[in-house]
C-alpha positions as CSV (number, residue, x, y, z in Angstrom):
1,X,21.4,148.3,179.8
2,X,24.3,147.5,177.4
3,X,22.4,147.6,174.3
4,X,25.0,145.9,172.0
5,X,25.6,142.9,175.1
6,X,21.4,142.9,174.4
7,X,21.8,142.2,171.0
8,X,24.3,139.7,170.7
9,X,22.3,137.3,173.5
10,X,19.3,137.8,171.7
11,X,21.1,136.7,168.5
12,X,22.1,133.0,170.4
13,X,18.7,132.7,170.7
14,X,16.7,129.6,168.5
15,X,14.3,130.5,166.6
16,X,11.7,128.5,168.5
17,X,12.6,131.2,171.2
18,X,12.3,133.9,168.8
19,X,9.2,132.9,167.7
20,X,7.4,132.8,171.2
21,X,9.1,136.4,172.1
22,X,7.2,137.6,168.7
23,X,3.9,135.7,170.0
24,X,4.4,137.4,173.5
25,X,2.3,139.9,175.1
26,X,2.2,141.6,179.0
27,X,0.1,139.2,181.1
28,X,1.4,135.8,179.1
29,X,2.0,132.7,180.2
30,X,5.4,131.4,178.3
31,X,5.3,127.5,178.4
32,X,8.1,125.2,177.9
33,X,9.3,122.3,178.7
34,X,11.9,121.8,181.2
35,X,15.3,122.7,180.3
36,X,13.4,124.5,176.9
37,X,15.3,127.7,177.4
38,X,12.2,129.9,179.3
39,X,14.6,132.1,181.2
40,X,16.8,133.7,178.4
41,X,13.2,133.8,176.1
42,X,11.5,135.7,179.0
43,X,14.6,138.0,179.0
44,X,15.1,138.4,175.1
45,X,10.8,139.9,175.4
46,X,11.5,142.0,178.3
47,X,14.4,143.3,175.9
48,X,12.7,143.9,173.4
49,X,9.5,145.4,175.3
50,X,12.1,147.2,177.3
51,X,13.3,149.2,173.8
52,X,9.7,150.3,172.8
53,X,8.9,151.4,176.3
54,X,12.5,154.0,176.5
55,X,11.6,154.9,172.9
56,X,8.0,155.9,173.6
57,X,8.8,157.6,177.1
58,X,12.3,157.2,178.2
59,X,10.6,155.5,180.3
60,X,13.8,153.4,182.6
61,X,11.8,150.0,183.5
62,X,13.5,147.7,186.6
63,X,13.4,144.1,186.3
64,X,12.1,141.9,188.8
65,X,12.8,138.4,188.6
66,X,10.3,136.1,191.3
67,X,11.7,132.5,191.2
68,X,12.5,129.9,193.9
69,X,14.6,130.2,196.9
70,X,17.2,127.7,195.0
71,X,17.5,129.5,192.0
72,X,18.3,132.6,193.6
73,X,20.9,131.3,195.5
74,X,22.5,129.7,193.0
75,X,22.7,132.9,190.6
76,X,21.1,130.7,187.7
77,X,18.9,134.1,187.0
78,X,22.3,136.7,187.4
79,X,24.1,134.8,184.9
80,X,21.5,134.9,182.4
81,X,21.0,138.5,183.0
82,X,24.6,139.2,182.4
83,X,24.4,137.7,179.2
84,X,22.2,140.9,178.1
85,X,24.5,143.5,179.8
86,X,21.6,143.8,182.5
87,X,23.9,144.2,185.5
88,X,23.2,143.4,189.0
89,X,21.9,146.7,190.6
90,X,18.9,148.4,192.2
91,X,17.4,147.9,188.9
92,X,17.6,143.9,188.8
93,X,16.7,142.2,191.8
94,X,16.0,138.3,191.7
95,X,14.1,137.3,195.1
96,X,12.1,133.8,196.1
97,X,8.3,133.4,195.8
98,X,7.9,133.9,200.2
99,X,9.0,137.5,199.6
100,X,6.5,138.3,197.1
101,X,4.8,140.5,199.7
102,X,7.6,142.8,199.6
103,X,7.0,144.2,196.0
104,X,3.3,145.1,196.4
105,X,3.3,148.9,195.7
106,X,5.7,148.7,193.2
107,X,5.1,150.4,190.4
108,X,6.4,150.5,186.6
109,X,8.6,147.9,186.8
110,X,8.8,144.3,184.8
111,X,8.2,141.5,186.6
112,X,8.8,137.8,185.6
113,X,7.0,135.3,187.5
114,X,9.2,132.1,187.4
115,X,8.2,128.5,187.9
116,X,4.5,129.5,188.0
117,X,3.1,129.6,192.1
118,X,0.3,131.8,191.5
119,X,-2.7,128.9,192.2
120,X,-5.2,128.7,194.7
121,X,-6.1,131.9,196.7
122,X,-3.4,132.2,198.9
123,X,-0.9,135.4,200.5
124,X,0.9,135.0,197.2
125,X,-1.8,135.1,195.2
126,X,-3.2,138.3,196.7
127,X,0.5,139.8,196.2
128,X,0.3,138.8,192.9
129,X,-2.8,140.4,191.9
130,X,-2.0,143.4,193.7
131,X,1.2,144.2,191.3
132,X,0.0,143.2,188.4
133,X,-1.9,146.0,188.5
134,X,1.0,148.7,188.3
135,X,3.3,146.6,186.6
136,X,4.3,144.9,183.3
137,X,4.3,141.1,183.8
138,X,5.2,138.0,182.6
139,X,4.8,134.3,184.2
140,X,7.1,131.1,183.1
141,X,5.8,127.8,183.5
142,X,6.1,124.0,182.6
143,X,3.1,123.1,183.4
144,X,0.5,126.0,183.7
145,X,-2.4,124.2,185.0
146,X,-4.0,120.9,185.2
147,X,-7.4,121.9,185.4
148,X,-9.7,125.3,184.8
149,X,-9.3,126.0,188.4
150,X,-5.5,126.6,188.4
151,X,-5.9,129.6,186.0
152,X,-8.3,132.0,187.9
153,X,-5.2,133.8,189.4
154,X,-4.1,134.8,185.7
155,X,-7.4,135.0,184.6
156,X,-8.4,137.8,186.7
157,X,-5.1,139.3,186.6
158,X,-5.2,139.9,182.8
159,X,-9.2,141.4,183.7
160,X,-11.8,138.7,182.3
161,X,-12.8,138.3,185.3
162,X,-13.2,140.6,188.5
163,X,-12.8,138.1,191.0
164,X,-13.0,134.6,191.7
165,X,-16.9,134.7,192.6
166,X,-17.4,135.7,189.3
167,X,-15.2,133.1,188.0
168,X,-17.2,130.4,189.9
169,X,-20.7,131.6,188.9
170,X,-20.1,131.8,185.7
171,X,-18.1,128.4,185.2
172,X,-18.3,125.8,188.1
173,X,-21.0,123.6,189.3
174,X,-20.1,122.1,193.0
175,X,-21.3,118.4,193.6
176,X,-24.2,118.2,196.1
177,X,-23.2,114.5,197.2
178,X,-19.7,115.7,199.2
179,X,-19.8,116.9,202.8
180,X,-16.9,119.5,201.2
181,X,-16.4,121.9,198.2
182,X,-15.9,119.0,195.3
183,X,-16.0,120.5,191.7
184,X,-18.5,118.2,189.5
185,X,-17.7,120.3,185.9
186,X,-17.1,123.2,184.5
187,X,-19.4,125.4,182.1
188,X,-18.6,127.3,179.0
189,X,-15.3,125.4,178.4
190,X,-14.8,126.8,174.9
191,X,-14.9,130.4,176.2
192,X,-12.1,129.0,179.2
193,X,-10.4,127.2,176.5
194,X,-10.2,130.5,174.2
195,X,-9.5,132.4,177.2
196,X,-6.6,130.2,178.1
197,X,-5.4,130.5,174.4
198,X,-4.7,134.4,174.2
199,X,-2.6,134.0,177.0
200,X,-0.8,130.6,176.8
201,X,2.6,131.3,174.6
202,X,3.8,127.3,173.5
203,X,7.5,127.4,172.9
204,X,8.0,124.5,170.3
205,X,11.2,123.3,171.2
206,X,12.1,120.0,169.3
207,X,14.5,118.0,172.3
208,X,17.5,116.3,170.4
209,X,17.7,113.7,173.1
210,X,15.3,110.8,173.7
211,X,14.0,110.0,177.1
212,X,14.1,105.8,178.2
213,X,11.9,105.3,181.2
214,X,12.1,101.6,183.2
215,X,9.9,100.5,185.6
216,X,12.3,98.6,188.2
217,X,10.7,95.8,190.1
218,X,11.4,95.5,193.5
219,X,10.3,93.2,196.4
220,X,8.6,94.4,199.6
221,X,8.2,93.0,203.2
222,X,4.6,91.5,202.5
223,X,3.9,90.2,205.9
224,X,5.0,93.7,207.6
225,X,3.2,95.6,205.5
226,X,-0.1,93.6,206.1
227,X,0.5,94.0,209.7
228,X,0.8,97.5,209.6
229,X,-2.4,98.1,207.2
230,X,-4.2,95.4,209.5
231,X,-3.0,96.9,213.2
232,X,-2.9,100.7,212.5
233,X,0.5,100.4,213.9
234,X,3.9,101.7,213.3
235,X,6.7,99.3,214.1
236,X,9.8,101.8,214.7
237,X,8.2,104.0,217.2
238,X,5.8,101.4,218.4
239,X,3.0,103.5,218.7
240,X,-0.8,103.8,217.0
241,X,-0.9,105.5,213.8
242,X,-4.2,107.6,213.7
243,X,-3.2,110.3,210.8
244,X,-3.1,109.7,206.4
245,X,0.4,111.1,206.8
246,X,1.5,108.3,209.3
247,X,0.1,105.3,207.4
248,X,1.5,106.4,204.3
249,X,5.1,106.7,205.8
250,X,5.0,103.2,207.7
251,X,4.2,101.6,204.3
252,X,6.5,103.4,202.3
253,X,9.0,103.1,205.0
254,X,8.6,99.2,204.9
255,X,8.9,99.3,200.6
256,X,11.8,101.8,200.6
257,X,13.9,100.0,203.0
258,X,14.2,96.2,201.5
259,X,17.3,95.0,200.7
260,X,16.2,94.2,197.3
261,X,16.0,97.8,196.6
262,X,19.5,98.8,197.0
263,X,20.5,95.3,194.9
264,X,18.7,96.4,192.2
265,X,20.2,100.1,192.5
266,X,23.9,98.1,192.6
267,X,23.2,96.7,189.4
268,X,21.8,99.9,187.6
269,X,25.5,101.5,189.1
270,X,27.2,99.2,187.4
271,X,26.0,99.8,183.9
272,X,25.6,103.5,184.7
273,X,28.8,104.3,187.0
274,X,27.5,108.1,187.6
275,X,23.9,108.4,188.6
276,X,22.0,111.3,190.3
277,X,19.1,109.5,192.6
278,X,16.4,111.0,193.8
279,X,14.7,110.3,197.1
280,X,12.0,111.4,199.6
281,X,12.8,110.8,203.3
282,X,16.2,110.6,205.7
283,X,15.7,106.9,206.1
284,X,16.5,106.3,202.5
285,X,19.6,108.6,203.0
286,X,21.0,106.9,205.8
287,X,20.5,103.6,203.8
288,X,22.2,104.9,200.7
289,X,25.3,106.5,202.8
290,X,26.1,103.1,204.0
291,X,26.0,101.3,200.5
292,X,28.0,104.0,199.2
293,X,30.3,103.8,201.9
294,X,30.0,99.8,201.3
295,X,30.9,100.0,197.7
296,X,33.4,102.4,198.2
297,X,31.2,104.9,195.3
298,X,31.9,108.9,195.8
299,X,28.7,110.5,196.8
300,X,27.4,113.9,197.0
301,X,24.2,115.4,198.8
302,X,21.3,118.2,197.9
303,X,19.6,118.2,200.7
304,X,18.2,120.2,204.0
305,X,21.5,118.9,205.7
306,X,24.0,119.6,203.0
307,X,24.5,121.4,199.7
308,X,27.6,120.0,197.9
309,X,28.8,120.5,194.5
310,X,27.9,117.6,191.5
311,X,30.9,115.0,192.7
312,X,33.4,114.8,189.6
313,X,35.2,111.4,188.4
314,X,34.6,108.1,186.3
315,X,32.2,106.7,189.5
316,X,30.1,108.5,191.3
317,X,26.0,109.5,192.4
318,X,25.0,112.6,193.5
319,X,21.8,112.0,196.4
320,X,19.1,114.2,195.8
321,X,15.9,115.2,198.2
322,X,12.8,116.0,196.0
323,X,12.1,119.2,198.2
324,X,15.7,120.1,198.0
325,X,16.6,119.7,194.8
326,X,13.8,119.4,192.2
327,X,14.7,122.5,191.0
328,X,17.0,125.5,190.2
329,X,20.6,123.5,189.0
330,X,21.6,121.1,186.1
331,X,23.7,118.4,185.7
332,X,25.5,117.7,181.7
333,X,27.7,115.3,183.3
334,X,25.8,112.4,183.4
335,X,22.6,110.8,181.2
336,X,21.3,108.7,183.9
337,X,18.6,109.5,186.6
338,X,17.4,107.1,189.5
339,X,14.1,107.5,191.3
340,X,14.7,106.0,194.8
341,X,11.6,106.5,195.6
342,X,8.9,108.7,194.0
343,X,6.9,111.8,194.9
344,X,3.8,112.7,195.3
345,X,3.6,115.3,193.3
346,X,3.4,115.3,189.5
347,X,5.1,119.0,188.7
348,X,8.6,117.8,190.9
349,X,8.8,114.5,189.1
350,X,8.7,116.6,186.3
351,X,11.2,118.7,187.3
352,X,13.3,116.6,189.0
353,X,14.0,114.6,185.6
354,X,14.7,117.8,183.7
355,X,18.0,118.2,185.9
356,X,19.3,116.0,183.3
357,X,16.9,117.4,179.9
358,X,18.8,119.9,179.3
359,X,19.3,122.0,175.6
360,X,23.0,121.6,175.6
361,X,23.4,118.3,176.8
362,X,25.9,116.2,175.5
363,X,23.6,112.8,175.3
364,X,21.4,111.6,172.8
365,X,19.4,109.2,175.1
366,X,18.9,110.4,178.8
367,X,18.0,107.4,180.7
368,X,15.4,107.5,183.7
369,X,14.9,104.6,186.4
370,X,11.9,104.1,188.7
371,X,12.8,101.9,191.5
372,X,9.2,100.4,193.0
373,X,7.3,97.5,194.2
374,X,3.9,96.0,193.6
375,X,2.9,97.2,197.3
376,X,-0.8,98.9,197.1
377,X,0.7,102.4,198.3
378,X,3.2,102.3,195.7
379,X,0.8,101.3,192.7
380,X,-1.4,103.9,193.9
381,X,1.5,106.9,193.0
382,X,2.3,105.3,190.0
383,X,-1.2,105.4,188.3
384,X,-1.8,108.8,190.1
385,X,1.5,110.2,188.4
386,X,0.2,108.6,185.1
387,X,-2.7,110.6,185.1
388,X,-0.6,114.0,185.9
389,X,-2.0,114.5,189.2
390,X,-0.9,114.2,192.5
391,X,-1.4,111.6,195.1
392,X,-3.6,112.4,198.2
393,X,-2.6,110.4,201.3
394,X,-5.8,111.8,202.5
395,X,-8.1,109.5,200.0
396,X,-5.5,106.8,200.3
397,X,-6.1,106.7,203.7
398,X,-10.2,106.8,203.4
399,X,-9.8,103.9,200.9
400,X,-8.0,101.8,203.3
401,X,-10.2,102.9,206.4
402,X,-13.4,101.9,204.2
403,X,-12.1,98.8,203.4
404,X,-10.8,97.5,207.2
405,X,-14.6,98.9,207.9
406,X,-16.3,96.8,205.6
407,X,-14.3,93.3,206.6
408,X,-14.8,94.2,210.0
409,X,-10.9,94.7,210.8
């Protein structure tokens, strides 16, 4: 490592940054914000952890970086790396979550777990635990964990608990009124909460910018919809639907695709002339190629089909898919992001906005639309997303079933 290279990166740092590398420890969880700055603050500790490691044993210690597919393609990790003088060799490798299974066995090395995947008790998981116990770790995270659950990976990997049995005797009563596993609470939630505490590194990162969120209202095809909550029937393959999964796409399909959507997206365009917009399905693509091609607007795409660069000019949106392109790239050129549609899932609305929320953005106010109609479905996301959890088209679905059972539809 260039030590002087080290030095000078870990000199740009803020001192919110400096402050959590003081507060960090092997087996932390450094959380920040989107667009806080977790990367070079994870780098500047395994710096400075680095130093007393060589000076105690001479000890050489590789870094391995575990992040998502996108973000290893896209060098975001490399560049930060270089800015320490740690050069891309043998001893820095940056590699996606779905080859974790290849580092098991390693041993001595630094590992930083980035964009936190270590919940539930999946293949990952069991790599996980397996080289945190030959290695020096770190993990990065926005959002660590919504409930106690979500931290028995970390919990066991920094040894206050052997396993998650343990974990489960000790803290979790199961309702007996569920035909499946259903947590009713947890016990001893100060000792989880202290726990949690020793581990949990809170970067304090003031934003300079101010976030506007607008709810815009848009009209729906009431009579489909009905027919298709009614009938059980999907209208563009004309066949039953029988699955959550189905149901919820027919009556999203039937929201997404009004007219009065892509009006009201016109109108955002022309107070905000370059937009990124975020979207969920292929339908919605189609429909927003044609009224780009219709309004003669530049467009680029992030998505399973294409990869292009942020479009550049006075006029222009840049299509997004959630799964695509939640994650792992910014965007300083513009303050304005549009929600097509939203996602299910609480963590990539979260990410998806910081595309924009980044530290050296030029704006002062980052502006953030949510396209969406009064349709049941649609409500449903919005309160679930409130609440910072993530809507299940499984209980959507029992909801609806229940309710055509009861008025005898």
């Amino acid at each position: 490592m260039d030590i002087q290279k080290a030095m000078s990166a870990a000199d740009g740092l803020d001192a919110y940054q400096i402050d959590a590398i003081n507060q960090m420890k092997n087996g932390c969880i450094l959380c920040g914000g989107v667009g806080s700055g977790k990367s070079r603050t994870a780098l500047g500790y395994y710096y400075k952890d680095f130093e007393q490691i060589r000076e105690r044993s001479g000890h050489e210690m590789p870094l391995i970086i575990i992040t998502t597919a996108k973000k290893r393609d896209t060098g975001e990790w490399q560049e930060e790396c270089r800015l320490f003088g740690i050069p891309f060799t043998g001893d820095l490798i940056v590699d996606s979550w779905n080859n974790i299974g290849k580092y098991v066995g390693e041993i001595g090395a630094f590992f930083i777990f980035d964009e936190q995947r270590v919940v539930g008790s999946g293949a990952w998981v069991k790599s996980f635990l397996k080289i945190v116990r030959a290695n020096r770790w770190i993990l990065l995270s926005a959002t660590p964990g919504d409930t106690w659950k979500d931290y028995i990976p970390v919990f066991i990997a920094n040894g206050f608990y052997k396993n998650r049995t343990e974990f489960t005797r000790e803290h979790i009563v199961y309702s007996q009124f569920t035909n499946f596993p259903k947590i009713d609470r947890y016990l001893e939630t100060a000792k989880l909460m202290r726990l949690r505490d020793s581990i949990l590194v809170r970067m304090d990162y003031v934003k300079h910018t101010k976030d506007r969120h607008e709810d815009i209202w848009c009209q729906y095809d009431i009579p489909g919809y009905r027919s298709i909550m009614r009938n059980m029937w999907n209208p563009w393959t004309d066949e039953p639907i029988d699955t959550a999964g189905a149901l919820c796409y027919a009556l999203r399909r039937i929201c997404y695709s009004d007219k009065s959507r892509l009006e009201a997206l016109q109108k955002l365009l022309g107070i905000h002339p370059k937009a990124i917009i975020f979207y969920n399905y292929d339908f919605e693509l189609d429909l927003l190629r044609v009224f780009c091609t219709e309004h003669g607007i530049v467009w680029g795409e992030c998505n399973g089909h294409r990869h292009d660069e942020v479009p550049m000019g006075d006029r222009w949106v840049y299509l997004v898919n959630f799964q695509s392109g939640a994650e792992g790239w910014n965007c300083i050129a513009t303050d304005t992001l549009i929600f097509y549609s939203e996602n299910y899932s609480y963590r990539i609305m979260q990410q998806a906005a910081g595309r924009i929320d980044r530290r050296n953005t030029p704006f002062d106010i980052l502006y953030y639309y949510h396209l969406k109609s009064h349709s049941s479905i649609e409500l449903t996301i919005m309160r679930t997303l409130r609440d910072k959890k993530d809507f299940n088209e499984g209980g959507f679905y029992r909801k609806i079933a229940g309710s055509r059972e009861k008025h005898g539809s």
